[in-house]
PDB file with one MODEL, atoms N, CA, C and O in Angstrom:
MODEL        1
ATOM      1  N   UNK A   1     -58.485  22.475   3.442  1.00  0.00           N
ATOM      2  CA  UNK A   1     -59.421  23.168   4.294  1.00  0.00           C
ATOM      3  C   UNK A   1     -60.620  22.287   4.624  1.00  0.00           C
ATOM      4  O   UNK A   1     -61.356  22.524   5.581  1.00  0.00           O
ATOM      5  N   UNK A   2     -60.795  21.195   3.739  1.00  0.00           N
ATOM      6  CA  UNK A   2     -62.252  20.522   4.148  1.00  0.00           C
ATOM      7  C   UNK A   2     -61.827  19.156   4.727  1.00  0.00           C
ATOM      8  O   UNK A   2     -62.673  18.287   4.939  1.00  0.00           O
ATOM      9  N   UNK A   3     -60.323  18.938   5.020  1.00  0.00           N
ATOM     10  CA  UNK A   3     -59.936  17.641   5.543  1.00  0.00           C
ATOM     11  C   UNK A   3     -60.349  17.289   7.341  1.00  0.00           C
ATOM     12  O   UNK A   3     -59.975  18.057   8.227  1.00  0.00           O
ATOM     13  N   UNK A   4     -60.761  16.643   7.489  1.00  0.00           N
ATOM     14  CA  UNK A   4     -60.901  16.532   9.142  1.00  0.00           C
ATOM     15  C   UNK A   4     -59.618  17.192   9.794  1.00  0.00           C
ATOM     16  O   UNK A   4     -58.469  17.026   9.383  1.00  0.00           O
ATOM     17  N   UNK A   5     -59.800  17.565  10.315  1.00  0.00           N
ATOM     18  CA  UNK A   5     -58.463  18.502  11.973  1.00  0.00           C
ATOM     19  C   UNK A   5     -57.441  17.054  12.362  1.00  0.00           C
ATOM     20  O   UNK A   5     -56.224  17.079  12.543  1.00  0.00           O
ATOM     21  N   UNK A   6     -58.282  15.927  12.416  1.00  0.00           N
ATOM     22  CA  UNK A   6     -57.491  14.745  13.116  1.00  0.00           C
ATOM     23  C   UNK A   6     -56.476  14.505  12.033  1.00  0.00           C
ATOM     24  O   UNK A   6     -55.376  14.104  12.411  1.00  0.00           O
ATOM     25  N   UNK A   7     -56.672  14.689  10.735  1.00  0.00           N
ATOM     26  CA  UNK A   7     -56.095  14.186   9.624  1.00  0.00           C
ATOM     27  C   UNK A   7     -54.887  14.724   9.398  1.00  0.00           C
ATOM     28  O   UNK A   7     -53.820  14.165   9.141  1.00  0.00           O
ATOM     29  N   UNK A   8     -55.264  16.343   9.570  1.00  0.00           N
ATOM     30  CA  UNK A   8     -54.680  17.001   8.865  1.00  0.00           C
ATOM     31  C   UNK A   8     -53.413  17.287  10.097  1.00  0.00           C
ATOM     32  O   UNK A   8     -52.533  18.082   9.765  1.00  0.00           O
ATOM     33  N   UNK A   9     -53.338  16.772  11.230  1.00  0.00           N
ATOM     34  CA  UNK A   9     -51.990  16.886  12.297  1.00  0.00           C
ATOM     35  C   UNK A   9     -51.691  15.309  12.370  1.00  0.00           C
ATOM     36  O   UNK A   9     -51.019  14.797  13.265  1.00  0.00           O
ATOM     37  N   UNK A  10     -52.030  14.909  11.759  1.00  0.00           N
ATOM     38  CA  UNK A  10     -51.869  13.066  12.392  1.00  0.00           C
ATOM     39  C   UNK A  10     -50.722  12.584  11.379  1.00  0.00           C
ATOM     40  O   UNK A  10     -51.156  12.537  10.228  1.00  0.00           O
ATOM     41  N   UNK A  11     -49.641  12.287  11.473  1.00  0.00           N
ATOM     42  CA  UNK A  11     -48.378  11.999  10.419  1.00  0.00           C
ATOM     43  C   UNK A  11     -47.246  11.428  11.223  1.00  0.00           C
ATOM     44  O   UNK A  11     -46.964  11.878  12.333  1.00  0.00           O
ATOM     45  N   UNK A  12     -46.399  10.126  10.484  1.00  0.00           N
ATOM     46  CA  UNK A  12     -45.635   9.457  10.828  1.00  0.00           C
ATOM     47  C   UNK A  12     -43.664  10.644  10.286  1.00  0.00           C
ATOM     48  O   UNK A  12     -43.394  10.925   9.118  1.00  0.00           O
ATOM     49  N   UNK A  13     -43.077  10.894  11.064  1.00  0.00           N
ATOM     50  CA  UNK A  13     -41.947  11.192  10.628  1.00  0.00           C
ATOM     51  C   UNK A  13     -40.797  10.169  10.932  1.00  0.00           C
ATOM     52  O   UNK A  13     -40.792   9.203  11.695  1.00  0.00           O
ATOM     53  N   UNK A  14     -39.708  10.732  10.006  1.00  0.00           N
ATOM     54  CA  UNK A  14     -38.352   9.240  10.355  1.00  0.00           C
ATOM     55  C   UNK A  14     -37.811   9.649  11.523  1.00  0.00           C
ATOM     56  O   UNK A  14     -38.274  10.627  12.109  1.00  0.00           O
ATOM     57  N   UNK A  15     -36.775   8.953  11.995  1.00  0.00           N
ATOM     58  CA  UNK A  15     -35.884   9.310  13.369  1.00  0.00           C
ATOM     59  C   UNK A  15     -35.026  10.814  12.625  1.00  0.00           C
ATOM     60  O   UNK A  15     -35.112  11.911  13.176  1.00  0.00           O
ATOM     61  N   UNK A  16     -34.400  10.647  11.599  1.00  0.00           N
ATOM     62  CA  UNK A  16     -33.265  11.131  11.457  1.00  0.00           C
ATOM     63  C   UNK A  16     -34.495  12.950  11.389  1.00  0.00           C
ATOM     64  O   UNK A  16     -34.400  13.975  12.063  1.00  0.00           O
ATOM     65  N   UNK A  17     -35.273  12.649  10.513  1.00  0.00           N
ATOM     66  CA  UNK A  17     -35.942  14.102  10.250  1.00  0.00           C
ATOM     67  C   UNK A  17     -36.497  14.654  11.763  1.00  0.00           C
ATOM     68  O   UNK A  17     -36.236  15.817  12.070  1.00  0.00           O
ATOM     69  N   UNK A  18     -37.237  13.828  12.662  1.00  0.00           N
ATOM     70  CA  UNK A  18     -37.260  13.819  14.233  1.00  0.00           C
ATOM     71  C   UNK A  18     -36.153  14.782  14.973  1.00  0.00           C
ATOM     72  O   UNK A  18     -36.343  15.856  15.544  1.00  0.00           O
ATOM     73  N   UNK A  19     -35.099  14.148  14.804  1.00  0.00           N
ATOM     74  CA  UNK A  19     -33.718  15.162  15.074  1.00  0.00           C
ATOM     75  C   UNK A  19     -33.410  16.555  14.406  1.00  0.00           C
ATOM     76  O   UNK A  19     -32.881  17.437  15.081  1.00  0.00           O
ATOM     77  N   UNK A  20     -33.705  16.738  13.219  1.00  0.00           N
ATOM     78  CA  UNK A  20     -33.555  17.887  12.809  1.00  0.00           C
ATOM     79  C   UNK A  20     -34.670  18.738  13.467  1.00  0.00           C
ATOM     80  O   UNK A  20     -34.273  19.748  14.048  1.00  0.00           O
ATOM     81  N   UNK A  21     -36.136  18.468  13.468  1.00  0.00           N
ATOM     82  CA  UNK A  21     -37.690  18.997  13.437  1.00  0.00           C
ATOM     83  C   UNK A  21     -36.788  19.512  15.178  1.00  0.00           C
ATOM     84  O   UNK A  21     -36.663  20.731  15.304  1.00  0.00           O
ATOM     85  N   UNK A  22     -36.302  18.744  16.221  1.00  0.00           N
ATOM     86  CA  UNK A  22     -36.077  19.115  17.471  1.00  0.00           C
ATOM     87  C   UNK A  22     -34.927  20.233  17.449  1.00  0.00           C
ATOM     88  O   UNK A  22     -35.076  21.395  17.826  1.00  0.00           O
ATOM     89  N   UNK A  23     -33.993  19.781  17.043  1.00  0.00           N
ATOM     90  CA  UNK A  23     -32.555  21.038  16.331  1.00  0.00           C
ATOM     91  C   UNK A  23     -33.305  22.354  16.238  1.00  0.00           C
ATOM     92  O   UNK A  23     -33.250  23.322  16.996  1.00  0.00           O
ATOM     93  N   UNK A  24     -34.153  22.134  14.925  1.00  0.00           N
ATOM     94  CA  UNK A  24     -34.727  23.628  14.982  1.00  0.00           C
ATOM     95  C   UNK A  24     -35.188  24.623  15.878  1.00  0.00           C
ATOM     96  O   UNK A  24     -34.715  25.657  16.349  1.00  0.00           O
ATOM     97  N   UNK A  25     -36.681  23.751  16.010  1.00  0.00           N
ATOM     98  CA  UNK A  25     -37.366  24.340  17.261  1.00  0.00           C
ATOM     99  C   UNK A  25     -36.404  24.453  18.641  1.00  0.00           C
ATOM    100  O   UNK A  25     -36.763  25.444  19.276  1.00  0.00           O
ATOM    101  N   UNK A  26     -35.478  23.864  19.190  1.00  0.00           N
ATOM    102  CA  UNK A  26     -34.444  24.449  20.117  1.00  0.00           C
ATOM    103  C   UNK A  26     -34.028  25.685  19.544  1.00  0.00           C
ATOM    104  O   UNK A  26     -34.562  26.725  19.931  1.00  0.00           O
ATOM    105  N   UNK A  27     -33.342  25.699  18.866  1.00  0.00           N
ATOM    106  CA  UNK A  27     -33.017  27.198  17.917  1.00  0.00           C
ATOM    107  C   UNK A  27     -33.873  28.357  17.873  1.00  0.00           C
ATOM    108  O   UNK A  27     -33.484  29.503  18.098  1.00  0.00           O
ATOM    109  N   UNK A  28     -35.190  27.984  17.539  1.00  0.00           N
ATOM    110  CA  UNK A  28     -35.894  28.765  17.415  1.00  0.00           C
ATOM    111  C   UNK A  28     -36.461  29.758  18.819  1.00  0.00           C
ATOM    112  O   UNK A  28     -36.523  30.976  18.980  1.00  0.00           O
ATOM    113  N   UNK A  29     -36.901  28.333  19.890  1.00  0.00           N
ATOM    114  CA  UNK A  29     -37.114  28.969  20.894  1.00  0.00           C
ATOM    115  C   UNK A  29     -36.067  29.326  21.805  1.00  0.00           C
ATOM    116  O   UNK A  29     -36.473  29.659  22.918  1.00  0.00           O
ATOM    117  N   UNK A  30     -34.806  29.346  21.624  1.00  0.00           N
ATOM    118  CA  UNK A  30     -34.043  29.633  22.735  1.00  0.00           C
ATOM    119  C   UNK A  30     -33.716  31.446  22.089  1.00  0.00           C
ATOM    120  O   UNK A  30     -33.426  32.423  22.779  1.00  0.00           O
ATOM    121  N   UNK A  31     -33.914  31.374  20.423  1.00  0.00           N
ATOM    122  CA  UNK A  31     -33.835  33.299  19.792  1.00  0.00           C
ATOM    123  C   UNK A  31     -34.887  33.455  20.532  1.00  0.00           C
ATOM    124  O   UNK A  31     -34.624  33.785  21.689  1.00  0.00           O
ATOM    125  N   UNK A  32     -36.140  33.318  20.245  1.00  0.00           N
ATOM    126  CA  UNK A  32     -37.084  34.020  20.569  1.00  0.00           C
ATOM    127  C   UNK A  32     -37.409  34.663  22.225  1.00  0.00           C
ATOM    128  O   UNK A  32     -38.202  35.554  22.526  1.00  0.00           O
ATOM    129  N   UNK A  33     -36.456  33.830  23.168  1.00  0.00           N
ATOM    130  CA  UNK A  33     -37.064  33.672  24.248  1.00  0.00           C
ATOM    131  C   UNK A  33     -35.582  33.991  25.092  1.00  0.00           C
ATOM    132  O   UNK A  33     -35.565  33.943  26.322  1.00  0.00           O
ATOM    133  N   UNK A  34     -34.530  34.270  24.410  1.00  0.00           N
ATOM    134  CA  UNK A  34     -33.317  34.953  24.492  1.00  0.00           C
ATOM    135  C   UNK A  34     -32.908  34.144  25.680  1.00  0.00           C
ATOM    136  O   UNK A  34     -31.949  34.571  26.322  1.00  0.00           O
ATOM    137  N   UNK A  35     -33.480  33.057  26.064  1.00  0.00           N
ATOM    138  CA  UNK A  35     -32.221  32.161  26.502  1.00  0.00           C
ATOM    139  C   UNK A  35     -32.567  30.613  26.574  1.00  0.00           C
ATOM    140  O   UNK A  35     -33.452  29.937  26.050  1.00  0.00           O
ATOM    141  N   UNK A  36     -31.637  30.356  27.335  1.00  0.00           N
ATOM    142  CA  UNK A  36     -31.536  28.797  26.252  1.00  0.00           C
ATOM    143  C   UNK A  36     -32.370  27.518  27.398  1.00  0.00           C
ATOM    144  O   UNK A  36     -32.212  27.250  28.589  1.00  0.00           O
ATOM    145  N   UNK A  37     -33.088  27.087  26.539  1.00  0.00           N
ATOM    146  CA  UNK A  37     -33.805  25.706  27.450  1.00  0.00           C
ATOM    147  C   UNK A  37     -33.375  24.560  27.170  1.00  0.00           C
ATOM    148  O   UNK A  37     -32.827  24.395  26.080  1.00  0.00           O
ATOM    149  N   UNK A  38     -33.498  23.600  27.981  1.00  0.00           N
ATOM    150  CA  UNK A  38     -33.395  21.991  27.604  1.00  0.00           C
ATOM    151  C   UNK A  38     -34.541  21.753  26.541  1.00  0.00           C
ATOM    152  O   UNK A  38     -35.247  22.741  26.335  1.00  0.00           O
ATOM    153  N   UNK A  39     -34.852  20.574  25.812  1.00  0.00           N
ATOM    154  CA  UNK A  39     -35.733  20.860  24.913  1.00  0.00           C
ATOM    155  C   UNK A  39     -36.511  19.685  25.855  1.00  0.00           C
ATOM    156  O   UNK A  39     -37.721  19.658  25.629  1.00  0.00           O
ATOM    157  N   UNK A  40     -36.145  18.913  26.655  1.00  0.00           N
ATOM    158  CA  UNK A  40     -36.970  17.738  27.846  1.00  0.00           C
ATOM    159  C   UNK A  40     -37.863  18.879  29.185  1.00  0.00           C
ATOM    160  O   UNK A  40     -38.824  18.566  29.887  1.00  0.00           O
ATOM    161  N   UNK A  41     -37.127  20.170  29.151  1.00  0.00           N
ATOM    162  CA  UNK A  41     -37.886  20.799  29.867  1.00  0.00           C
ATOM    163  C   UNK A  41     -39.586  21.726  29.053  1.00  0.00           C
ATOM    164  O   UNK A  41     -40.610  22.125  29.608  1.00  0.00           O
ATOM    165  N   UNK A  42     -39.258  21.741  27.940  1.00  0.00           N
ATOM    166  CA  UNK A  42     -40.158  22.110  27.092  1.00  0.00           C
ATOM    167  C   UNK A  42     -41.455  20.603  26.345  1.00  0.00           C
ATOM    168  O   UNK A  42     -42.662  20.379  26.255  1.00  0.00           O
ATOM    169  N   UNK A  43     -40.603  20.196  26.117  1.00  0.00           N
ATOM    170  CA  UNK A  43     -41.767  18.720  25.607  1.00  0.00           C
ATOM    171  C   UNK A  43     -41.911  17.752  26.692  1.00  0.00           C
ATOM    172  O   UNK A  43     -42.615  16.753  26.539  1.00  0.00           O
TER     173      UNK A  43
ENDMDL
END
C-alpha cells in the first residue's frame, strides 16, 4: 500500500507466461461479453 503506483504495475513477464496471461483474458472476455473477439482487436 505505501509502494509508488509506478512500481507496483511495472514488471517484466516470460514469453511462455505472456501466452497463457493472453489465453486467459481471451477466455475471460469473450464469457463475459458472450461473444468472441480477436484479442489484436482488444489490445
Amino acid at each position: 500500500m505505501l509502494a509508488p503506483i509506478k512500481k507496483v504495475f511495472s514488471f517484466n513477464i516470460g514469453e511462455e507466461s505472456l501466452k497463457e496471461l493472453k489465453l486467459i483474458a481471451k477466455l475471460y472476455v469473450n464469457e463475459k461479453l458472450e461473444k468472441e473477439y480477436k484479442m489484436d482487436d482488444i489490445f
